[in-house]
N, C-alpha and C positions, 0 to 999 in steps of 0.2 A: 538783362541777365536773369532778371527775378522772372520772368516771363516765360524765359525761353528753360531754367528747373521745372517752373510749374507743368508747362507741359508736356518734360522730358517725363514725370513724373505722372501724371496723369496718365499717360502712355503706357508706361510700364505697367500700370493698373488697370488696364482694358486689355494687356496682354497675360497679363495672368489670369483675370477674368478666362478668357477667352482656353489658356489653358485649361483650368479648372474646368472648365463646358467639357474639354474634348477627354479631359481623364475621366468625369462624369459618365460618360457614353460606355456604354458597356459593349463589350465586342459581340459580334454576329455567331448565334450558336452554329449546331449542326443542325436542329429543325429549323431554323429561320434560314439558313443558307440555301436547301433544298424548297424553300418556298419562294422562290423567285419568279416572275411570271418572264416567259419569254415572246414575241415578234415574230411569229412565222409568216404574215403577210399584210401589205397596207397597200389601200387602194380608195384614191380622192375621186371623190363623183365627178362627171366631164364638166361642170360649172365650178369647183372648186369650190363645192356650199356644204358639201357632207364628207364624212370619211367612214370605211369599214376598215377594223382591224381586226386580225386573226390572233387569239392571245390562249399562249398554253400553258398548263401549269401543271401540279403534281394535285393529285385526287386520289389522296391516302386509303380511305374508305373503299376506292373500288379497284385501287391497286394499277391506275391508269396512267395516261398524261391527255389529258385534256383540252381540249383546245374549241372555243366556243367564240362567237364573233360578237364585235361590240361597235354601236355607230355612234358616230361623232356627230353631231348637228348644231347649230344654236348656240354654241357654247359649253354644250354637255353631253358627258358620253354616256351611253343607256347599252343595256347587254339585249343581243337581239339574238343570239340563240342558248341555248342550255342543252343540248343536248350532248356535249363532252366529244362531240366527235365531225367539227364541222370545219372547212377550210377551204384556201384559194378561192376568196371571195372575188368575183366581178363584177361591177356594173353595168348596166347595158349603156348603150348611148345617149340614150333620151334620160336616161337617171331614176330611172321609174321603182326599175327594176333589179335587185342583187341576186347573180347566180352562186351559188356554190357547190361544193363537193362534200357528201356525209356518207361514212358508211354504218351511218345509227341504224340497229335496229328497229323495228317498226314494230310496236305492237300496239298500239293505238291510234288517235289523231291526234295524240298532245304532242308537240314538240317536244318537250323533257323527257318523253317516256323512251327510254330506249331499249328497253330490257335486259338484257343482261349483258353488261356492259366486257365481258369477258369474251361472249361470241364475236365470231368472224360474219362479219356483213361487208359485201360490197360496195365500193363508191360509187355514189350515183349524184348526179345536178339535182339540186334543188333550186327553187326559186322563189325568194321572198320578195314583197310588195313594197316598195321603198313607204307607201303611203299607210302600212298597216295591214297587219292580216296574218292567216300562218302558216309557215314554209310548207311545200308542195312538191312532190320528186315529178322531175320531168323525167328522166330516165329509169328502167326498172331492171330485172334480170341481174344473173349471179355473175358477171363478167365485170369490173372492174372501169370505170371512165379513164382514161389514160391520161384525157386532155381535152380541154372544150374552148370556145370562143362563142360570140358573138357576132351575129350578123350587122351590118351596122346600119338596119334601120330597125333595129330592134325587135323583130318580128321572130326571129330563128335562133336557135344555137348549133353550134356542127360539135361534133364529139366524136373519141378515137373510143374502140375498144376493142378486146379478139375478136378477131373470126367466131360470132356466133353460130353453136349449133342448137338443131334442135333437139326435143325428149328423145325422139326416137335416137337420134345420134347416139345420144349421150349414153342409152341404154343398153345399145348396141356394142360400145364401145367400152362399157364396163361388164358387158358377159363376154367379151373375148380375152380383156384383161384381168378383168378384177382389182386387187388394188395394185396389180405392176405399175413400174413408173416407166416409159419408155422415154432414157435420155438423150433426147435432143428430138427423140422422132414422137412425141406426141408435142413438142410445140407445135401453137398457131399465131398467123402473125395480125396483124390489126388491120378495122374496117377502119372508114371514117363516114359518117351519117349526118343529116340534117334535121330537125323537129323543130313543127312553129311553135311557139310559145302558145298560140290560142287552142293547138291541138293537147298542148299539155295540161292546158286551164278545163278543157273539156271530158278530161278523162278526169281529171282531179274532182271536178263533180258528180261525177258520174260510177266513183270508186266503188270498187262491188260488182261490178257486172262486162266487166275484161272478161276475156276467153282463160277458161280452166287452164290452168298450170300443168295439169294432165294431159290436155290435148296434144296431139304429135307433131301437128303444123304450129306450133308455139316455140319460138325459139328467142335467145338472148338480147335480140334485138327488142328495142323498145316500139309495141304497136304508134303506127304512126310514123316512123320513121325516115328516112328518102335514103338512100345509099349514095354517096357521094362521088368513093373512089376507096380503090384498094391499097394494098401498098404490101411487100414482104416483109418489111420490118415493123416495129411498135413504135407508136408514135409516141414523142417525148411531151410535143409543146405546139400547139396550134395557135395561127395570128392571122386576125383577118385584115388584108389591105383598105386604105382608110378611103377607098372607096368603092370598098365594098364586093369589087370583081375578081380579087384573088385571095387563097388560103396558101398561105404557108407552113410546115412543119417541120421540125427536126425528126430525122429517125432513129432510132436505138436498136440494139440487137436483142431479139423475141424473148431471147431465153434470161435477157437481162446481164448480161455475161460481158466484159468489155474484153474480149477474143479479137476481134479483126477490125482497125479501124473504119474499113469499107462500111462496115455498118452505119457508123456517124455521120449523117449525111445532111444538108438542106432540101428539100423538094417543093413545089408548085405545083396548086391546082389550077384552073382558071375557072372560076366559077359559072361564069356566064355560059360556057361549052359543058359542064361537067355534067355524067351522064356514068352509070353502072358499067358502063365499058372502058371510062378512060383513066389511063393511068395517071399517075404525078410527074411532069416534068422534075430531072433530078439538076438541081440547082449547082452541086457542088462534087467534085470529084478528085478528094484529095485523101490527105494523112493527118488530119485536122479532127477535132472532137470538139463541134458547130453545139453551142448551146443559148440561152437566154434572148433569141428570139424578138425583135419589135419591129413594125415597117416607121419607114421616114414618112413626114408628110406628104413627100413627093410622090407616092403611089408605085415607086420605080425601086428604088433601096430596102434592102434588109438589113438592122442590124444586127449581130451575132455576136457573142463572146466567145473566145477558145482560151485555154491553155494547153495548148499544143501547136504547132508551127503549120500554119494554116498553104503556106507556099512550097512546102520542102518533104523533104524524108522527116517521118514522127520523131518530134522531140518537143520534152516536155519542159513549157516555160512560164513566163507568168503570167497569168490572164490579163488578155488586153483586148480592145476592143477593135473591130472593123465593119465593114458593112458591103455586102453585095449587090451590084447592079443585077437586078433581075432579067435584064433582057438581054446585056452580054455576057454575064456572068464573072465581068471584072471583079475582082477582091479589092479592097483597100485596108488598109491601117491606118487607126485615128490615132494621133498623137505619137509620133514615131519618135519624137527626141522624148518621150518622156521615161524616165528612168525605172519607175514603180510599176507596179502591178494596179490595173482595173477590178476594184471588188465589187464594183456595181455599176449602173447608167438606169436614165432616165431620160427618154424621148421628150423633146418640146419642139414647140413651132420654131425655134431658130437652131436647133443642134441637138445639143446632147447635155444633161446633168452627169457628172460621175465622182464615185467616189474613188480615190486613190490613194496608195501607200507608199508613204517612200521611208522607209525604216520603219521604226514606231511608231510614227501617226500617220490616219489615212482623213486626209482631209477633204474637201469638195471642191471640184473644178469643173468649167462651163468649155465647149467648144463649140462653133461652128461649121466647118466642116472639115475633113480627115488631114488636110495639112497643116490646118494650127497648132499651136501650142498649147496647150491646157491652161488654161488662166485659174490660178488659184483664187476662191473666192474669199471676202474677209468674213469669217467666220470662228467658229474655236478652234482650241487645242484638244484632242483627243480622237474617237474613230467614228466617221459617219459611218452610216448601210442604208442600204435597200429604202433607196430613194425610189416617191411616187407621182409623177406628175400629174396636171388634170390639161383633157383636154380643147376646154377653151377660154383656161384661164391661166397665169402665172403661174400660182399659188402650188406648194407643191410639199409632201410629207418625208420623212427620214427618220432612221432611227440613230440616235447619239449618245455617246455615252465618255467618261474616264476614269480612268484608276478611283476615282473617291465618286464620280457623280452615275449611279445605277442606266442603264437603258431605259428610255421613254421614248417616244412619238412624241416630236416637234412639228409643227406646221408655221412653213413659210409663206410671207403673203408674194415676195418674187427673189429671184438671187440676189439682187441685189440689198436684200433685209435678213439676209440669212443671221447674220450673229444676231437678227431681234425674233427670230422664232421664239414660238412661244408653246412649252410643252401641252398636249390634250390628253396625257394619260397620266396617272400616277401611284401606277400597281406594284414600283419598286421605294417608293418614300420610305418604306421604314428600315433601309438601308442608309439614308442621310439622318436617322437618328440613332448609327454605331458608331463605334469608334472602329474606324477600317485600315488597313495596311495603308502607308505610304510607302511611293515607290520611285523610282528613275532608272534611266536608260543606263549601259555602262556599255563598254569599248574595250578591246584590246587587239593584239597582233597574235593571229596566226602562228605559227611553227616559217609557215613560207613567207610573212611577211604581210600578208594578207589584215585588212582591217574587218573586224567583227565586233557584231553586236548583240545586247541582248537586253531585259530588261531584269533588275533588281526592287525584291517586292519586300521591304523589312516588316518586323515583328512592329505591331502597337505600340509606339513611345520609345521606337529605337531606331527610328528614321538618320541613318547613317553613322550608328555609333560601328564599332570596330570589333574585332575575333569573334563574331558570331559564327555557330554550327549553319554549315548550308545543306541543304535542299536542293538540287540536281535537277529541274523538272522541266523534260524538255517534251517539247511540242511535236504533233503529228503533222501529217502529209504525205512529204516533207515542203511539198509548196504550201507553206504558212507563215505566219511569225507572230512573235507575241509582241504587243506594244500596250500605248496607254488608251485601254477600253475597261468597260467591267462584262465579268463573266462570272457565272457563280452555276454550275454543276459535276457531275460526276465525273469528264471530262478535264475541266478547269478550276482547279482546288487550292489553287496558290493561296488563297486569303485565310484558306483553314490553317493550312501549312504554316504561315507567318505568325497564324493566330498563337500556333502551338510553341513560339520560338523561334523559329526557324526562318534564318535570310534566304528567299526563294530566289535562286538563280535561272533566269531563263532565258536563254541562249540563240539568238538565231542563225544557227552554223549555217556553212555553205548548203544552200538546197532551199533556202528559205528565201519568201516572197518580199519587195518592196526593197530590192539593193540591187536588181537589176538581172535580167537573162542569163549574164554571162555565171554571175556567183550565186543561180542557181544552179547551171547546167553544169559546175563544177564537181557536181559529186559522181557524175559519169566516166568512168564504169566505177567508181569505187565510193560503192553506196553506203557502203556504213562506216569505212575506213575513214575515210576525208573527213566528213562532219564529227567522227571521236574524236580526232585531233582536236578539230576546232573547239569545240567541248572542253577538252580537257586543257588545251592552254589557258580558257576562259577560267578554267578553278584555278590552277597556277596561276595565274593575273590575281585573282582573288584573295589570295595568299597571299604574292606579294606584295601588296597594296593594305595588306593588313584588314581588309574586311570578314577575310573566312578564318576560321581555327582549322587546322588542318586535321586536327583530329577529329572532327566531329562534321565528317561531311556525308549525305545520303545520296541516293539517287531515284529517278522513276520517271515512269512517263507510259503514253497510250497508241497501240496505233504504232506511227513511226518512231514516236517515241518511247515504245516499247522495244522495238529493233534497235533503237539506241543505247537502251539499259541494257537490254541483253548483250549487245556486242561489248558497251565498255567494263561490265562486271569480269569478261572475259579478258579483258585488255592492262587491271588495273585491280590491285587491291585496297586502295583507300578508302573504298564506300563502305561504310559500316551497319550498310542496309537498302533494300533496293525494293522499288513497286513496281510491278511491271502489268502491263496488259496489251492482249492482242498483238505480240510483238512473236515477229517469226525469228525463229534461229539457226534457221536453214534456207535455200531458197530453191528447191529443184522441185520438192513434195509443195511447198508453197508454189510455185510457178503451177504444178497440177490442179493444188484444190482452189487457190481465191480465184475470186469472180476479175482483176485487172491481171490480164495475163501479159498485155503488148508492151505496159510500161515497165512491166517487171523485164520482159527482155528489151528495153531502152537502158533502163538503169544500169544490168549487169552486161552490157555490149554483145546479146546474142542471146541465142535457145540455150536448153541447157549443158544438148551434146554437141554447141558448137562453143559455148565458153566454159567448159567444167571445170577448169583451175580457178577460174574467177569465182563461178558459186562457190566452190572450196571454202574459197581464200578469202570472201567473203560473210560466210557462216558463223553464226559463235559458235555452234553444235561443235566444231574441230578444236576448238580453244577452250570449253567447257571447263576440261581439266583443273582450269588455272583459278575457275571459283572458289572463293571465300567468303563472298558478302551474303549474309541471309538475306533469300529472295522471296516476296510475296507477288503470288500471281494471280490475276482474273483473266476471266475470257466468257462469249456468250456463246451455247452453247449450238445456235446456227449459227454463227460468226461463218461467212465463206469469203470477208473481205481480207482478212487473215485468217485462214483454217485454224480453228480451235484445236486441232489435232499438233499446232504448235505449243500449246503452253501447255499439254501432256506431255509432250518430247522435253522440254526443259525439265519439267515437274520430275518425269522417270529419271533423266541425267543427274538433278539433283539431291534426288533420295540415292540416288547409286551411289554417289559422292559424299555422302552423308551430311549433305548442307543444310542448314535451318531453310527450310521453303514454307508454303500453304497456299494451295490452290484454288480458288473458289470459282463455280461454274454457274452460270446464270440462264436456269432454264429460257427456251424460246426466246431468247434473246440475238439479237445479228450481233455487228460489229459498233453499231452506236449505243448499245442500252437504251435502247428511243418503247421497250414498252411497257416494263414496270419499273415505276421510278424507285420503288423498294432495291432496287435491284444496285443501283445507282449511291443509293444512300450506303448499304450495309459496305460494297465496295470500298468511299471512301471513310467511313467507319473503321473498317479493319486496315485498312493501308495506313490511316495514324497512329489506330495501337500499333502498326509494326514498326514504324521510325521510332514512337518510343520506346517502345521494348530494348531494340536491338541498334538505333539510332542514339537512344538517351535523351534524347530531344519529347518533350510533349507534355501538355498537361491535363 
């Protein structure tokens, strides 16, 4: 009995301890939150002996986002480029050699020099020496690389880029125009080209004494080049078969515009025959939008990702994976009983790596070939991605992460050791020295009966206490969801949010990824209606369950969850404050100006003069009236994925109305804020002084 105090007792004193550490920890500011580095690409050498990753960050000083590649060898990672503008790294086959993509300016021979990092410069290949030495652009000229491969004996790279012209063209072509834009009719659509690697080592010596840039027979093509094959459309994604005798690519439409899905295509070259006169065998001929690209060992298989219904009339669902016979051009789907959405795969010698979501965690699952089951591997709790495999080894890289444990690069030695990964990067650790939001999943029933989910992110040191002010903040797409990962930008703010008080509710109503096709496709035709519902029974749940104060609730979100704020401010006057961005409130001038025209009329069941009750009736523009909640809006000010001419339209309705609003416009920016991370910071800056101001919540 004396035994069994003592170490009831001892216990309690390594749990206070242990408290005491985490009330220690001071919470995550707003500089240190916008310092997170992120994972835009990883890639295992074919021996599974090195790694290159792509790692991007905020670069205050030049007002950027950065992105510079760093290898893994030996045990330790070393930065192998600086120059702030480098990506989609490759290896070749042999391992020798890393290609990648930079559009740094060139004003020297130093790698770091890029000049002014403000200009526009072209993507072009580069090629670094695995063995040492310093990167070298194999490709030259003001046109853009699309998408390149490897030949698989290392000798060659094939690459998409426009229709180049030449000086004289270009010259010609601007004294009949000058600076008109003629839209649609001065698009060009992409070559695809070949260049040896020895011929690029040979100019690269030899720099200095290429043909004048002046010259009229000098065109965008890179000297040296072979021409491949043509094609109408821009290419997305090139793969060369793994042995060698065929290129694969996705096509895209020219103008970049997703208007007709006939654009989205698979096609085939055969390389052995390929010659300036022959076209692409067209692989695929559907209502499918064919993306991510890899061949199977077998020399005969592509596999592809969609989200869209790859056998039927276009409907959008949740990414899953299949793969085409290239010689009959059968489709399959892998994993057909499984419930979740595909957010990633990786080719191996016996199937496939993927990751997959089934609610709030997307865990890792192995298959072998399209009728099995997904076998869940043992591993964590939380969300893999963008898995890398090596090709002639196990060994294979991911990125992982959870509510409390930051994003890192893990490498596995084979699936079967997956929970003993062992992380190689460590660029977000001073995130495991905060004191960070705890969080969990929550549940409720629909209006129709329906089971709905979402995830609940509390304030520092108030992990499930009761009547806290909530936070509304729901997620874009609307094929998404939020579950337990970490995420920390301009985007993804929940941790500030909590930081400031605030129980962050985030909801994944009907439309969202990882609960299955069906309780996606449920928000069709009523695209913002269905998921308000779902939404707003989730705060009634929340009420009566006693977690939310009813008085003191906000809302906001980006994107689709921008259309969501806007619709439900219109539907509902309990928010006592709202954020909105990039969020339309109309959808017919929308259906005009964004760049996804086809799925906007999937959503609303037609064009817009064949369902104009539904736009109506679908709009908050018509329900305006009913606002009360002070609204703060952003948008970028190219945004053409939702026309920024939407959050004037709200902005003018609600100074008419005389409602507390504030607009803020984000020069040169699209619809990610992907170019000045300034841009990103001041955003959620003033979206928290708005919840407290007009919220009451913040500190």
């Amino acid at each position: 009995m004396n035994l069994r105090k003592a170490l009831c007792a001892a216990l309690f004193v390594v749990l206070c301890f242990v408290s005491v550490l985490a009330a220690d920890k001071p919470k995550v500011t707003l500089d240190e939150f916008f310092n997170s580095a992120g994972f835009t690409s990883l890639k295992l050498s074919p021996d599974g002996t090195q790694a290159v990753v792509a790692v991007e960050r905020a670069d205050w000083d030049q007002s950027i986002f950065r992105t510079d590649l760093w290898l893994y060898r030996d045990g330790k990672l070393v930065q192998l480029t600086q120059s702030g503008h480098d990506s989609d790294p490759q290896w070749s086959p042999d391992g020798k050699w890393i290609a990648f993509l930079s559009d740094r300016k060139v004003s020297s021979g130093k790698d770091g020099d890029s000049g002014d990092a403000k200009d526009e410069a072209a993507a072009q290949i580069y090629l670094l020496p695995v063995s040492g030495g310093e990167a070298f652009p194999v490709t030259r000229g003001e046109e853009d690389v699309h998408a390149f491969a490897w030949s698989r004996d290392s000798q060659s790279l094939y690459y998409a880029i426009r229709m180049p012209w030449t000086k004289k063209q270009k010259d010609d072509y601007k004294k009949e125009w000058k600076d008109t834009e003629q839209y649609r009719a001065s698009e060009r659509s992409d070559v695809i080209y070949s260049i040896e690697v020895a011929t690029a080592q040979a100019r690269n010596a030899t720099a200095g004494v290429t043909p004048a840039d002046d010259a009229e027979d000098v065109s965008d093509a890179t000297p040296g080049s072979r021409l491949v094959a043509n094609t109408p459309w821009r290419v997305g994604q090139l793969a060369i078969s793994p042995d060698g005798k065929k290129l694969a690519f996705v096509s895209e439409s020219v103008s970049q515009r997703s208007e007709m899905v006939g654009e989205f295509e698979l096609y085939l070259v055969d390389l052995a025959a390929a010659s300036a006169s022959l076209s692409p065998r067209r692989l695929t001929n559907n209502e499918g939008v064919e993306n991510a690209i890899r061949w199977a060992p077998d020399n005969q298989h592509l596999f592809f990702s969609a989200e869209t219904d790859v056998f039927g009339k276009y409907r959008d669902l949740q990414p899953h994976l299949y793969w085409i016979n290239t010689q009959s051009g059968a489709i399959e789907l892998w994993g057909k009983d499984f419930l979740g959405a595909v957010t990633g795969y990786a080719v191996t010698a016996n199937g496939v790596l993927l990751a997959g979501r089934l609610g709030t965690e997307v865990a890792m699952y192995s298959a072998s070939k399209p009728a099995d089951s997904f076998r869940k591997l043992n591993g964590w709790t939380g969300t893999y991605e963008t898995i890398a495999t090596a090709e002639n080894s196990p060994k294979f890289l991911f990125l992982h992460s959870t509510l409390e444990k930051p994003t890192e690069v893990y490498l596995a030695q084979d699936a079967a050791q997956l929970a003993s990964a062992q992380p190689i990067t460590s660029f977000n650790k001073l995130y495991l020295e905060r004191d960070l939001p705890k969080g969990k999943p929550y549940r409720w029933q629909a209006e129709d009966g329906t089971t709905v989910e979402g995830m609940l992110m509390y304030p520092p040191g108030q992990f499930e206490a009761k009547n806290l002010p909530v936070f509304v903040f729901i997620h874009g797409g609307p094929a998404d969801a939020d579950g337990n990962h970490f995420e920390m930008d301009w985007y993804q703010w929940d941790r500030l949010a909590a930081n400031a008080g605030w129980l962050v509710f985030e909801p994944n109503y009907r439309g969202s990824t990882g609960y299955g096709d069906k309780f996606l496709t449920e928000i069709v035709p009523q695209i913002v209606s269905r998921p308000g519902k779902d939404i707003l029974a989730g705060v009634d749940a929340l009420v009566k369950d006693g977690m939310a104060d009813p008085n003191r609730l906000a809302i906001g979100g980006y994107s689709y969850g921008g259309y969501m704020t806007n619709w439900l401010i219109t539907q509902t006057t309990r928010f006592k404050a709202a954020v909105t961005g990039a969020g339309a409130v109309e959808h017919v001038a929308n259906w005009g100006n964004d760049d996804t025209t086809f799925d906007d009329v999937y959503f609303l069941g037609g064009l817009p003069w064949q369902a104009a009750q539904r736009y109506h009736d679908e709009a908050a523009i018509y329900f305006v009236q009913n606002v009360k909640t002070p609204t703060h809006m952003v948008g970028g000010s190219d945004d053409i994925r939702v026309a920024v001419l939407e959050n004037y339209l709200l902005e003018h309705a609600l100074h008419n109305l005389g409602i507390p609003n504030n607009l803020l416009i984000f020069p040169g920016e699209g619809h990610s804020l992907a170019k000045n991370p300034w841009h990103g910071k001041i955003k959620v800056r003033e979206e928290l002084k708005w919840l407290k101001k007009y919220g009451g919540v913040g500190e």
